[in-house]
mmCIF file of the N, C-alpha and C atoms, coordinates in Angstrom:
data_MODEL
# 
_entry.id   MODEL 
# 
loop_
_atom_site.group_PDB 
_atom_site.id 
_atom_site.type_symbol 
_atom_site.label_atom_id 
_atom_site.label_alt_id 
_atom_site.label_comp_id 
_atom_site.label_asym_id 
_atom_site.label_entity_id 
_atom_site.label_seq_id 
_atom_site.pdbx_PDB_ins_code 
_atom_site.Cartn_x 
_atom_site.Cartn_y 
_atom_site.Cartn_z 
_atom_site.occupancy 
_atom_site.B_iso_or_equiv 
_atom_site.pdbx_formal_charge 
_atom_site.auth_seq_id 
_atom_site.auth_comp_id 
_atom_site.auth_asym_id 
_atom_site.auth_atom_id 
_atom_site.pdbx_PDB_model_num 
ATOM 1   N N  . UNK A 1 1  ? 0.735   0.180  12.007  1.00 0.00 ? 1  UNK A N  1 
ATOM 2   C CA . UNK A 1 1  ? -0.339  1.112  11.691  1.00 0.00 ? 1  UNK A CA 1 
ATOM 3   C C  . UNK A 1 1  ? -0.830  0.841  10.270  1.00 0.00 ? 1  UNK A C  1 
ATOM 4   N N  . UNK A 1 2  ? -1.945  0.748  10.208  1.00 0.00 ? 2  UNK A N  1 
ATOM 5   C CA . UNK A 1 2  ? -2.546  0.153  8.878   1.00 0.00 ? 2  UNK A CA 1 
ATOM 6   C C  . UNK A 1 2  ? -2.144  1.752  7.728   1.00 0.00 ? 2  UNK A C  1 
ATOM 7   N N  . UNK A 1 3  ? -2.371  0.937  6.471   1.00 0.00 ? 3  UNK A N  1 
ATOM 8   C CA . UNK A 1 3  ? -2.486  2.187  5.566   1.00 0.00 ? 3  UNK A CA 1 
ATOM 9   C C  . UNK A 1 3  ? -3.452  2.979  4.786   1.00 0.00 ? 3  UNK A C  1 
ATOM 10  N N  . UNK A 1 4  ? -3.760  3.484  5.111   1.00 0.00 ? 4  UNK A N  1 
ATOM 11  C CA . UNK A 1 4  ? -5.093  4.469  4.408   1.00 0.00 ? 4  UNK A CA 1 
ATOM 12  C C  . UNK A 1 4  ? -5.418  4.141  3.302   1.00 0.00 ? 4  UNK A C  1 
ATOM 13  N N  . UNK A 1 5  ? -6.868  4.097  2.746   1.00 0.00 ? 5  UNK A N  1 
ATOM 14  C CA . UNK A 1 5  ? -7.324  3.834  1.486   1.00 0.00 ? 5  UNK A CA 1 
ATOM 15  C C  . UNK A 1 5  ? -6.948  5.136  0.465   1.00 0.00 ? 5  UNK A C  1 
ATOM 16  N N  . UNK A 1 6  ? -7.048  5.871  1.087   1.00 0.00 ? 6  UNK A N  1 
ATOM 17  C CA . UNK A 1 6  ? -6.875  7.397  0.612   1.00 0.00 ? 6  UNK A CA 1 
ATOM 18  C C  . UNK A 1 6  ? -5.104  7.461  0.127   1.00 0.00 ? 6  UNK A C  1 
ATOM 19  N N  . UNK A 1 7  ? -4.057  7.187  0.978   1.00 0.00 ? 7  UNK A N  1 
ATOM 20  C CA . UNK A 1 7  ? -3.224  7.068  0.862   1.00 0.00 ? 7  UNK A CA 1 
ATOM 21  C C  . UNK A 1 7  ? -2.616  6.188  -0.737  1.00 0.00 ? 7  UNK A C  1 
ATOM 22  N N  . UNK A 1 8  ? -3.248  4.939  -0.581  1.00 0.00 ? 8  UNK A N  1 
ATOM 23  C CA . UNK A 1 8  ? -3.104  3.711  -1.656  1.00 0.00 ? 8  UNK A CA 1 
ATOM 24  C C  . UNK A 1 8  ? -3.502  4.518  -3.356  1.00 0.00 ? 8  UNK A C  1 
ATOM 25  N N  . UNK A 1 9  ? -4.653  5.403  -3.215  1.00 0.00 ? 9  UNK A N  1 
ATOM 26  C CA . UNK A 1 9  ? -5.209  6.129  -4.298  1.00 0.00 ? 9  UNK A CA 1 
ATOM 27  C C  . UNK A 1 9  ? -4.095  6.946  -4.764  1.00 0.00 ? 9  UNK A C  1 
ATOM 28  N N  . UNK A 1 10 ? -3.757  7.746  -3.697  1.00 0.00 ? 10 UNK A N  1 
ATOM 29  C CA . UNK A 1 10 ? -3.157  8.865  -4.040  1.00 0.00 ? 10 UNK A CA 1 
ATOM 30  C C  . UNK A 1 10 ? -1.764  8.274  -4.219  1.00 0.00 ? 10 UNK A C  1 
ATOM 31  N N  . UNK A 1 11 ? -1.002  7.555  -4.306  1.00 0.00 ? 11 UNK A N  1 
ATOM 32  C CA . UNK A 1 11 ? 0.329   6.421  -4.940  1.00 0.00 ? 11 UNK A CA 1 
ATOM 33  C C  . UNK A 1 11 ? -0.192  6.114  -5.991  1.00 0.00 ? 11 UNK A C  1 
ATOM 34  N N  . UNK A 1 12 ? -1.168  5.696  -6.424  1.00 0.00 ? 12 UNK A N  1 
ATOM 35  C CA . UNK A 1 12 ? -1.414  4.852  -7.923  1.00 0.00 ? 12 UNK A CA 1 
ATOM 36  C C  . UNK A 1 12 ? -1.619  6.407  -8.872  1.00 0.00 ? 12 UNK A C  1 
ATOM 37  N N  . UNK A 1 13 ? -2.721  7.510  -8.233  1.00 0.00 ? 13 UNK A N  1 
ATOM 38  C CA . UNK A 1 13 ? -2.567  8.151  -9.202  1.00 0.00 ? 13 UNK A CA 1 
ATOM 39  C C  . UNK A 1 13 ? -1.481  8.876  -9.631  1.00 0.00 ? 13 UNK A C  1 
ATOM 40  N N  . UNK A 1 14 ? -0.659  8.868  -8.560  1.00 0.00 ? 14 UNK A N  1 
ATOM 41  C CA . UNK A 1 14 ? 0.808   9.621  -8.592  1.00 0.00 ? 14 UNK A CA 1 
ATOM 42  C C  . UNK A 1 14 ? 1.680   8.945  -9.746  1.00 0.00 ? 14 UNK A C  1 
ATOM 43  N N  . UNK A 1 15 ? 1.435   8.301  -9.539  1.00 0.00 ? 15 UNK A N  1 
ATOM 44  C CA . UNK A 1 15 ? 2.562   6.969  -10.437 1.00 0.00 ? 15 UNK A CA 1 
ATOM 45  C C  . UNK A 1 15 ? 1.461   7.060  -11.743 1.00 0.00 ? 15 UNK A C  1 
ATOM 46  N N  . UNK A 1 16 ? 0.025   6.412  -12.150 1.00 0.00 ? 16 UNK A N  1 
ATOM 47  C CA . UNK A 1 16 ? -0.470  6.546  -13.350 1.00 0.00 ? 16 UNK A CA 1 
ATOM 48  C C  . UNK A 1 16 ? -1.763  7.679  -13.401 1.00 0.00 ? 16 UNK A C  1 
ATOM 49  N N  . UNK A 1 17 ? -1.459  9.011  -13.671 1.00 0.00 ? 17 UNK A N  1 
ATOM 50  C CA . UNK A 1 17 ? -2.202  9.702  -13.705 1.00 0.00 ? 17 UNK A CA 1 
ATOM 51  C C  . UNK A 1 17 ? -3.374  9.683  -14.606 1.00 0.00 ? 17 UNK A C  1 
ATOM 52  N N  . UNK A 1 18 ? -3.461  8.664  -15.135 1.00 0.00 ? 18 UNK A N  1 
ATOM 53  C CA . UNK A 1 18 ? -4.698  9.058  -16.422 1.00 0.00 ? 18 UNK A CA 1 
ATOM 54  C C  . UNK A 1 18 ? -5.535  7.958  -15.801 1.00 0.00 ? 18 UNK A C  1 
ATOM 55  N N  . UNK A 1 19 ? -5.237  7.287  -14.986 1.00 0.00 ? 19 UNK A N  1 
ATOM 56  C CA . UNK A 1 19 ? -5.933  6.398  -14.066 1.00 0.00 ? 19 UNK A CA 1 
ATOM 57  C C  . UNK A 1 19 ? -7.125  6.520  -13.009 1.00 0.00 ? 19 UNK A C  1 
ATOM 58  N N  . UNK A 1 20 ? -8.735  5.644  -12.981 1.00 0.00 ? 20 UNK A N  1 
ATOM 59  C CA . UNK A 1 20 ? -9.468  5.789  -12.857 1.00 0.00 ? 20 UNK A CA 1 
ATOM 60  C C  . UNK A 1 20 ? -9.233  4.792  -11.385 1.00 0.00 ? 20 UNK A C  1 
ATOM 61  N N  . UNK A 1 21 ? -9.299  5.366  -10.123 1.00 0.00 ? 21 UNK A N  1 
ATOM 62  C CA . UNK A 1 21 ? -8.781  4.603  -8.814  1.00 0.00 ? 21 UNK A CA 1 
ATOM 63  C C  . UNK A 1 21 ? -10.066 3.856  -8.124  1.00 0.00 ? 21 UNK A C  1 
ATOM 64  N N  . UNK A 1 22 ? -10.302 2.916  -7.814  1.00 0.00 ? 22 UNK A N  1 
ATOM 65  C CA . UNK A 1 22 ? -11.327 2.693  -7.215  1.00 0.00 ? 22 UNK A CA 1 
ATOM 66  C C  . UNK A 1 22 ? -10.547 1.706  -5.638  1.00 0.00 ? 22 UNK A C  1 
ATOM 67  N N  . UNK A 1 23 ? -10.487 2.032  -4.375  1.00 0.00 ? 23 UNK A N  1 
ATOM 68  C CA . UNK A 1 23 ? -9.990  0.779  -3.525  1.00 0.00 ? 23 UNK A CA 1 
ATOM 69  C C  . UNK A 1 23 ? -11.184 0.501  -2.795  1.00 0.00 ? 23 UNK A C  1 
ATOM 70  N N  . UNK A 1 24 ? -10.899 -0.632 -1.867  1.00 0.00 ? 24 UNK A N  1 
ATOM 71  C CA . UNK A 1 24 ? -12.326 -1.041 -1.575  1.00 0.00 ? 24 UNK A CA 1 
ATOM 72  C C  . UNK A 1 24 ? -11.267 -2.075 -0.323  1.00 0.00 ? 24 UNK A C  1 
ATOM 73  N N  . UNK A 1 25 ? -12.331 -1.565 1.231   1.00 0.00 ? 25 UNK A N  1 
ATOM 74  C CA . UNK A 1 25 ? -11.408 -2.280 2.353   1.00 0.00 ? 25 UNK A CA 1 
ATOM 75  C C  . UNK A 1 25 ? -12.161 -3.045 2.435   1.00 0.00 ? 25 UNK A C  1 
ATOM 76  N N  . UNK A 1 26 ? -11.463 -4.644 2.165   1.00 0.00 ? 26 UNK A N  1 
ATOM 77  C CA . UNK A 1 26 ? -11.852 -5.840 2.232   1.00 0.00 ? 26 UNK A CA 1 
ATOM 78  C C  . UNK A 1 26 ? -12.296 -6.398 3.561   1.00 0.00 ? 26 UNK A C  1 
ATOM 79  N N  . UNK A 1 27 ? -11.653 -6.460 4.384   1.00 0.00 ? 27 UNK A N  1 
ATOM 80  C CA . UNK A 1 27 ? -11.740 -7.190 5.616   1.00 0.00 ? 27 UNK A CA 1 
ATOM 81  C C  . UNK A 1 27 ? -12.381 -5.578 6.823   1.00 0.00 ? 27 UNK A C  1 
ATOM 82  N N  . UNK A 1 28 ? -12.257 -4.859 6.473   1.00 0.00 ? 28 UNK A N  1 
ATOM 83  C CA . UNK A 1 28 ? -12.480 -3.471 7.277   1.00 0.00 ? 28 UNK A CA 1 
ATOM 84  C C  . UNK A 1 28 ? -11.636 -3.193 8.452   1.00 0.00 ? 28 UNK A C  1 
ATOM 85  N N  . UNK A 1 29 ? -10.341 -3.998 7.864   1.00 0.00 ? 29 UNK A N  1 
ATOM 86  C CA . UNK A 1 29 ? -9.210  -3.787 9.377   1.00 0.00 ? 29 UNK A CA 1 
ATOM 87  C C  . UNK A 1 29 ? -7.800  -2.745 8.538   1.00 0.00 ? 29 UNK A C  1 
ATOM 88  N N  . UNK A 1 30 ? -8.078  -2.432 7.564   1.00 0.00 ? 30 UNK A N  1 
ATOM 89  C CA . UNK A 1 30 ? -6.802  -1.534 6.894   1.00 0.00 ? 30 UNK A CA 1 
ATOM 90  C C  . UNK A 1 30 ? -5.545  -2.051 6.979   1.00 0.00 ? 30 UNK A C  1 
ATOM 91  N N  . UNK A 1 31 ? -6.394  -3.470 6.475   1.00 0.00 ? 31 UNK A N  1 
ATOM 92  C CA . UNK A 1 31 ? -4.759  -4.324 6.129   1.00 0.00 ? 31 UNK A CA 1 
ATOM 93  C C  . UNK A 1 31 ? -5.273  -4.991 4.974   1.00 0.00 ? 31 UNK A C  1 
ATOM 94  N N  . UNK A 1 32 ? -6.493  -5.194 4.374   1.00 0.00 ? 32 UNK A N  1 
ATOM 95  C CA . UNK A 1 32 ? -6.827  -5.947 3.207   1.00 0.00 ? 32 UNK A CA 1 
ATOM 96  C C  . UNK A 1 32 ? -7.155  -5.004 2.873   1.00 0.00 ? 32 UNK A C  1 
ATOM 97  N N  . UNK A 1 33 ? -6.722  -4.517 1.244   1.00 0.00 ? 33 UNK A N  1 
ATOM 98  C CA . UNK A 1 33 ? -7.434  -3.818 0.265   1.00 0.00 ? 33 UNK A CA 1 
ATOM 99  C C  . UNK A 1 33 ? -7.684  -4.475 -0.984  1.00 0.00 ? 33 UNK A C  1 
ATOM 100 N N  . UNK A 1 34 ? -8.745  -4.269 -1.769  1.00 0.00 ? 34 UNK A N  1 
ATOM 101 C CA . UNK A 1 34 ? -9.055  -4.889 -3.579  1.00 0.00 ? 34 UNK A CA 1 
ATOM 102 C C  . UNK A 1 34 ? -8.571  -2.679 -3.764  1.00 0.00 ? 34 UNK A C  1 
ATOM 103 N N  . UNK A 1 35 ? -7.865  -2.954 -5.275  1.00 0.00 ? 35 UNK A N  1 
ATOM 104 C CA . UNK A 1 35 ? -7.450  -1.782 -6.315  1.00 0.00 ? 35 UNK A CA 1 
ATOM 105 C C  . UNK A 1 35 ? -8.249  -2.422 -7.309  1.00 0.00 ? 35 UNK A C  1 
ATOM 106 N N  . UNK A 1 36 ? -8.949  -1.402 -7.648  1.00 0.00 ? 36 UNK A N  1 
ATOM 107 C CA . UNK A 1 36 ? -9.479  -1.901 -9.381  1.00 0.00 ? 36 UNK A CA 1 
ATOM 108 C C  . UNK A 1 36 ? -9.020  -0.655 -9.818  1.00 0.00 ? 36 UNK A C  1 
ATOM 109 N N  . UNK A 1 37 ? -8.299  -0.315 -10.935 1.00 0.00 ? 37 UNK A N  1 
ATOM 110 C CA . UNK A 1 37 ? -7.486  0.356  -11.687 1.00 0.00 ? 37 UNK A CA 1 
ATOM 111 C C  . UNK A 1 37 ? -7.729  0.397  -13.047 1.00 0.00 ? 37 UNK A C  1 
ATOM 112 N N  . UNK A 1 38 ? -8.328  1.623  -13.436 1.00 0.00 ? 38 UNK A N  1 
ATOM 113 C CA . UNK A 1 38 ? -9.009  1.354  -15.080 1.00 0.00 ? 38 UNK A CA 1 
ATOM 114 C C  . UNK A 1 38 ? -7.949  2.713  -15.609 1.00 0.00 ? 38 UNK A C  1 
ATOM 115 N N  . UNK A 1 39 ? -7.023  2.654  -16.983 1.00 0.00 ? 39 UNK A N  1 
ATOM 116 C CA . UNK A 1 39 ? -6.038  3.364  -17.675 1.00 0.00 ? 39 UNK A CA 1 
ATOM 117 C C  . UNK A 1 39 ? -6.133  3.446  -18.622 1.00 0.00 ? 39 UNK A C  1 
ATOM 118 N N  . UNK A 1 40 ? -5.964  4.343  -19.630 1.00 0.00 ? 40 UNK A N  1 
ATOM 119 C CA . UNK A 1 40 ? -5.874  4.545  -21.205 1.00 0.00 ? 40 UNK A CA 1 
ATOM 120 C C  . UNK A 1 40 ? -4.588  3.850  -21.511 1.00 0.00 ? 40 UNK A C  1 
ATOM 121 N N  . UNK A 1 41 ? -3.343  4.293  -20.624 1.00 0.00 ? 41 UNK A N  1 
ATOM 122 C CA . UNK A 1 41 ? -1.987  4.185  -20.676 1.00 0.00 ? 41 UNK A CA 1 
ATOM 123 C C  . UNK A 1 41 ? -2.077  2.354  -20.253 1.00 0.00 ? 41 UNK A C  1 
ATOM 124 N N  . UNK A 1 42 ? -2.775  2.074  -19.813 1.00 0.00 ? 42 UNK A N  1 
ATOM 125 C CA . UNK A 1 42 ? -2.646  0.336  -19.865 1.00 0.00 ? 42 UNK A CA 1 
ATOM 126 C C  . UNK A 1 42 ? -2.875  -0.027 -21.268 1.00 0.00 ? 42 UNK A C  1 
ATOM 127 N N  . UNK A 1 43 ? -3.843  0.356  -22.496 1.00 0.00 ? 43 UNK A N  1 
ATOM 128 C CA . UNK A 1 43 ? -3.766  0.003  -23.710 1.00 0.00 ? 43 UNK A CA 1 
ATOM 129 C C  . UNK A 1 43 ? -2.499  -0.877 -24.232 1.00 0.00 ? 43 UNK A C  1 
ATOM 130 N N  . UNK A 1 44 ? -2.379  -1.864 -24.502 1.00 0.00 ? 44 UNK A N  1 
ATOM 131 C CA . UNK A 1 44 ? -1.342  -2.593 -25.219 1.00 0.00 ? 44 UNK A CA 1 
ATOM 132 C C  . UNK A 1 44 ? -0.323  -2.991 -24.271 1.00 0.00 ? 44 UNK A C  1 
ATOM 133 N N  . UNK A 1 45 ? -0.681  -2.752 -22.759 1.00 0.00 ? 45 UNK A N  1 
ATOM 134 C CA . UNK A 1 45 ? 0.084   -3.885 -22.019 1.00 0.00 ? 45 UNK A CA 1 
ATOM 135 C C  . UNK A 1 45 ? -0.451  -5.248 -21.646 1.00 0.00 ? 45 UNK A C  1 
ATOM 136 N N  . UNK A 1 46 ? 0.482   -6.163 -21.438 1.00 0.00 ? 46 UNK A N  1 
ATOM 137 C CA . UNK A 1 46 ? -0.132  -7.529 -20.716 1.00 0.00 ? 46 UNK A CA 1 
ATOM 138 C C  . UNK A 1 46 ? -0.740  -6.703 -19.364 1.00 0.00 ? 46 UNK A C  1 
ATOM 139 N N  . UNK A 1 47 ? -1.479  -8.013 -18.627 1.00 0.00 ? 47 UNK A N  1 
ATOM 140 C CA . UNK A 1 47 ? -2.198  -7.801 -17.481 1.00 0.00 ? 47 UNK A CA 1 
ATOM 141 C C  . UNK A 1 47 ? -1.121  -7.859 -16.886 1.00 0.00 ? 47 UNK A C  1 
ATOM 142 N N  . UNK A 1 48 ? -0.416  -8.738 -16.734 1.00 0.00 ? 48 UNK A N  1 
ATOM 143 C CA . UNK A 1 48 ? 0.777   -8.549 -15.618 1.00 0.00 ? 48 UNK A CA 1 
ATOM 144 C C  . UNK A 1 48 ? 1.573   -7.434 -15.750 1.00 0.00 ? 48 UNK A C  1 
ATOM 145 N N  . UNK A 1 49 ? 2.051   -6.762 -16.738 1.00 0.00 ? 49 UNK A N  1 
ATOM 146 C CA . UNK A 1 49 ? 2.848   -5.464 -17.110 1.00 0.00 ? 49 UNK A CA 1 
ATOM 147 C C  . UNK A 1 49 ? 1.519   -4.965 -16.158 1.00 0.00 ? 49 UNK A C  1 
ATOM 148 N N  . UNK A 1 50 ? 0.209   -4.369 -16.877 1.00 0.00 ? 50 UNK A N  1 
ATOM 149 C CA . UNK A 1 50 ? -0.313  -3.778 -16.126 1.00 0.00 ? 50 UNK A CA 1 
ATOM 150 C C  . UNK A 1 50 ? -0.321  -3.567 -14.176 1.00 0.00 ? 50 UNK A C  1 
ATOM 151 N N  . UNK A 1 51 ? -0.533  -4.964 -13.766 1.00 0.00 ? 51 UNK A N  1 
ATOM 152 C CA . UNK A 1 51 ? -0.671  -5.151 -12.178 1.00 0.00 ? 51 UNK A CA 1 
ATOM 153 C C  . UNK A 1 51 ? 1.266   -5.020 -11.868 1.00 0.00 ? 51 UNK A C  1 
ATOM 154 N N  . UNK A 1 52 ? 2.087   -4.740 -12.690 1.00 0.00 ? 52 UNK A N  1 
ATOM 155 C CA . UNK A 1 52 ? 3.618   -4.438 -12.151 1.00 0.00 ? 52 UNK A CA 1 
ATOM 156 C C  . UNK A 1 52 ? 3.331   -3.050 -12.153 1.00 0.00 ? 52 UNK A C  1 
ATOM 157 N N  . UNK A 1 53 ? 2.887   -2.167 -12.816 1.00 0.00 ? 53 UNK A N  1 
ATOM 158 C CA . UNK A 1 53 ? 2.609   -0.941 -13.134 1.00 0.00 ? 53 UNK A CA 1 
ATOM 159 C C  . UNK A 1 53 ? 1.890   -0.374 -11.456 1.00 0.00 ? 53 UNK A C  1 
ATOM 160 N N  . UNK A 1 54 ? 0.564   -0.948 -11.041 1.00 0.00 ? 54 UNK A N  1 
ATOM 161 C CA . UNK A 1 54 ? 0.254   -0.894 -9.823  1.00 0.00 ? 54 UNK A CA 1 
ATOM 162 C C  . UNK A 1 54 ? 1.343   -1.058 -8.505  1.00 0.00 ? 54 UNK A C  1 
ATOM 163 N N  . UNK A 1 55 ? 1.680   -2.034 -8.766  1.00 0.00 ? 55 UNK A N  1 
ATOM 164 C CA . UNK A 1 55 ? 2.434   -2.503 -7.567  1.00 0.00 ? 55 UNK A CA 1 
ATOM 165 C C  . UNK A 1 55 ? 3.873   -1.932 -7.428  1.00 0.00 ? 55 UNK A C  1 
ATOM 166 N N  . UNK A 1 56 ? 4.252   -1.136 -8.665  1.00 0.00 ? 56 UNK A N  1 
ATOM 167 C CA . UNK A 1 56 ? 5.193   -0.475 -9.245  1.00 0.00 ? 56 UNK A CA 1 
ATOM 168 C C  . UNK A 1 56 ? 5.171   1.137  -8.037  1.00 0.00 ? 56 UNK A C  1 
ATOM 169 N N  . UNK A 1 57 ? 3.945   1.570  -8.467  1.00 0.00 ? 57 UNK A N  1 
ATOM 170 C CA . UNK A 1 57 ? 3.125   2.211  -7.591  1.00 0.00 ? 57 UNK A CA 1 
ATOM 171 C C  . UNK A 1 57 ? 3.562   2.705  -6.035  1.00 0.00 ? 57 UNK A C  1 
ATOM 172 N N  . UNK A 1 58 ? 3.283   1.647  -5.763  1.00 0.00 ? 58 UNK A N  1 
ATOM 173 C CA . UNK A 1 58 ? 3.150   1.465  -4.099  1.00 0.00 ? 58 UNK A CA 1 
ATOM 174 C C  . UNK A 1 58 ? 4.780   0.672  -3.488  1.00 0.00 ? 58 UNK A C  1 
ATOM 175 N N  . UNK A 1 59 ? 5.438   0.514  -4.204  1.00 0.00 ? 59 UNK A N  1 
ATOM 176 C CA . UNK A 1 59 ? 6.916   -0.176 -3.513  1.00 0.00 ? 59 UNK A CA 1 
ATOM 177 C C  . UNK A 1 59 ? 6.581   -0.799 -2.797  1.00 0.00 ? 59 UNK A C  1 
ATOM 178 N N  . UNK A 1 60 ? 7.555   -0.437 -2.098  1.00 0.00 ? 60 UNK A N  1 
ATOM 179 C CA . UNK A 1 60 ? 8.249   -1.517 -0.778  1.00 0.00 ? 60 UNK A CA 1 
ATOM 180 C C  . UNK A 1 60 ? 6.811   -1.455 0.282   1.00 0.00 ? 60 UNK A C  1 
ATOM 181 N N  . UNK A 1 61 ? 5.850   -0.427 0.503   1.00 0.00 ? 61 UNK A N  1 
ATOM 182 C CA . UNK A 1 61 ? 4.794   -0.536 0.805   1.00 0.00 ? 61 UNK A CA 1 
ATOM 183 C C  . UNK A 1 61 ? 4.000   -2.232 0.869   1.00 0.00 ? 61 UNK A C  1 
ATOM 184 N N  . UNK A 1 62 ? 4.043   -2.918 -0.226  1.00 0.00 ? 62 UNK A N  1 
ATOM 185 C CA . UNK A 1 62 ? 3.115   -4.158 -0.089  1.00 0.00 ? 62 UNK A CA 1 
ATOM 186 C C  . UNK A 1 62 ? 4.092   -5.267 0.478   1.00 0.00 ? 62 UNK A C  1 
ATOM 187 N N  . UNK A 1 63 ? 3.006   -6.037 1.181   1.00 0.00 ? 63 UNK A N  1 
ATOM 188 C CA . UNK A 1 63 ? 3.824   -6.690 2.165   1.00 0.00 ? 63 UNK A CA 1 
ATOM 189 C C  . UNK A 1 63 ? 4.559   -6.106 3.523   1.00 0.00 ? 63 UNK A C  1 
ATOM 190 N N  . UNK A 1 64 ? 4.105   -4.622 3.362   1.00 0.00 ? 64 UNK A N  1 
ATOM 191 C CA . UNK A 1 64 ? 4.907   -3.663 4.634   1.00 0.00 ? 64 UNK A CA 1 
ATOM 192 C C  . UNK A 1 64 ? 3.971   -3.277 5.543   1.00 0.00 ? 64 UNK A C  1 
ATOM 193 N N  . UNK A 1 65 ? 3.777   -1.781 5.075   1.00 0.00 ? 65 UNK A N  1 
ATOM 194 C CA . UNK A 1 65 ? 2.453   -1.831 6.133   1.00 0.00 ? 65 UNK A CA 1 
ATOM 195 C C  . UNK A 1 65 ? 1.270   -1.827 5.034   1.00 0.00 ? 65 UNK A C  1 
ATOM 196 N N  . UNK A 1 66 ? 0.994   -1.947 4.076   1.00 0.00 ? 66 UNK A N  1 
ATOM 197 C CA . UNK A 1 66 ? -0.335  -2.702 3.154   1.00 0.00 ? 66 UNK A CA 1 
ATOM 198 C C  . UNK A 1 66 ? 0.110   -4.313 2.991   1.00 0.00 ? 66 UNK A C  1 
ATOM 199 N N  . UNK A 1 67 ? -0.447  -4.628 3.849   1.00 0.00 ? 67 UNK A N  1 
ATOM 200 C CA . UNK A 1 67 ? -0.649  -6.300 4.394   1.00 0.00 ? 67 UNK A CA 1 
ATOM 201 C C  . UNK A 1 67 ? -0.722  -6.984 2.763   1.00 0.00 ? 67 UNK A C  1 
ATOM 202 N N  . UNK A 1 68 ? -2.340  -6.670 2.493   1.00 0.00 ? 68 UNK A N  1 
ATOM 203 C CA . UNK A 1 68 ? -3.125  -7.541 1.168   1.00 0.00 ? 68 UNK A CA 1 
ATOM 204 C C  . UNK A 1 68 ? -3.531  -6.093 0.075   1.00 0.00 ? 68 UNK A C  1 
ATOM 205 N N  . UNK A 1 69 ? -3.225  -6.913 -1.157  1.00 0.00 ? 69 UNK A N  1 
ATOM 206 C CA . UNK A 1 69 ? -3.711  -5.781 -1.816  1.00 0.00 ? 69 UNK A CA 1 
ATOM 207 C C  . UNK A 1 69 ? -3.980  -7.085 -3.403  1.00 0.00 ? 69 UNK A C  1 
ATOM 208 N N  . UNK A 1 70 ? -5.328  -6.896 -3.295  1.00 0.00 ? 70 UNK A N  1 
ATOM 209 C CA . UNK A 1 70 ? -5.580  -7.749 -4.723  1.00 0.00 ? 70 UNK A CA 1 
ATOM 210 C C  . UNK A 1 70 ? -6.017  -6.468 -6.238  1.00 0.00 ? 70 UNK A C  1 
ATOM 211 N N  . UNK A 1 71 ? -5.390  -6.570 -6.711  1.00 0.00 ? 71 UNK A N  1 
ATOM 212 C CA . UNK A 1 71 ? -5.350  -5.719 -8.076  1.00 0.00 ? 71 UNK A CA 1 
ATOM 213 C C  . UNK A 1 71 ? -6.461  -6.367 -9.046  1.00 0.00 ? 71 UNK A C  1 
ATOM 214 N N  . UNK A 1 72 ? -6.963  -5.399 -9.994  1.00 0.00 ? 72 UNK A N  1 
ATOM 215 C CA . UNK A 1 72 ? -7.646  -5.721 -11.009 1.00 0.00 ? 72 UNK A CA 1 
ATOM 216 C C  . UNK A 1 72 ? -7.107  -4.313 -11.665 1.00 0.00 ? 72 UNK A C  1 
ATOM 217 N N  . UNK A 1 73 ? -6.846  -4.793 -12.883 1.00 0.00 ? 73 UNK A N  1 
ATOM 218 C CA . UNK A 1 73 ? -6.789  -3.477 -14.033 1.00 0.00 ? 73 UNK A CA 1 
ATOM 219 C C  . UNK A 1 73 ? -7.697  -3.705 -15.077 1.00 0.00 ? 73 UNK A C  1 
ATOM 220 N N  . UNK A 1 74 ? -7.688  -2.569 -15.871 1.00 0.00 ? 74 UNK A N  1 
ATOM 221 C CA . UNK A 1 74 ? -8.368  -2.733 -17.367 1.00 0.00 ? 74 UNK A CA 1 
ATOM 222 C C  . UNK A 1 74 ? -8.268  -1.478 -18.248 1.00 0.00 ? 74 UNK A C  1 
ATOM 223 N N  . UNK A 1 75 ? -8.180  -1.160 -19.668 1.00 0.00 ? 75 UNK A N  1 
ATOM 224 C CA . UNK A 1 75 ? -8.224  -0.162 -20.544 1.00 0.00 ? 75 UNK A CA 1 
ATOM 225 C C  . UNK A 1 75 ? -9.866  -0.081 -20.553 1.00 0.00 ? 75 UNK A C  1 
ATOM 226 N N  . UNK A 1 76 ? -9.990  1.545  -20.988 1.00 0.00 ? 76 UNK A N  1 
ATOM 227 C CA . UNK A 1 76 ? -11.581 2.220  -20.772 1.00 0.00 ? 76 UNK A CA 1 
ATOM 228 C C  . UNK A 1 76 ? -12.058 1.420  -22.037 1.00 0.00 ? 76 UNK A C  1 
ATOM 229 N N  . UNK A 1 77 ? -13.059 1.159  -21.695 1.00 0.00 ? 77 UNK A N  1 
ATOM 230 C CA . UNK A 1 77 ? -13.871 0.874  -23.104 1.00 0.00 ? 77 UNK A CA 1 
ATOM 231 C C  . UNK A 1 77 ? -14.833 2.340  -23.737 1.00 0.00 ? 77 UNK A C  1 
# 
């Protein structure tokens, strides 16, 4: 059973609340998702700290039943 876009949001903001959620179903089968993820609290991490922070998120979920999930982060300008 695929996983909800709604679902994926509501894990990231759970985990980084000051976080601006955007997902977007790639393929339109609710197994590919893009996260673009914009944070204050990302300030002064690497990108990869950041996208561990996401994926931090969602556990054992990726690769489970969220198939694809391509991340983008960034601090607000």
């Amino acid at each position: 059973m695929p996983m909800p876009a709604a679902e994926i949001e509501a894990l990231i903001r759970a985990a980084i609340p000051d976080a601006e959620v955007t997902i977007t179903d790639l393929a339109g089968d609710g197994d590919h998702y893009a996260a673009h993820v914009v944070a204050p609290s990302f300030a002064g991490l690497s990108r990869v700290a950041q996208h561990k922070a996401v994926y931090g998120a969602l556990g054992e979920r990726v690769g489970g039943v969220l198939h694809a999930l391509q991340v983008t982060t960034a601090v607000p300008t």
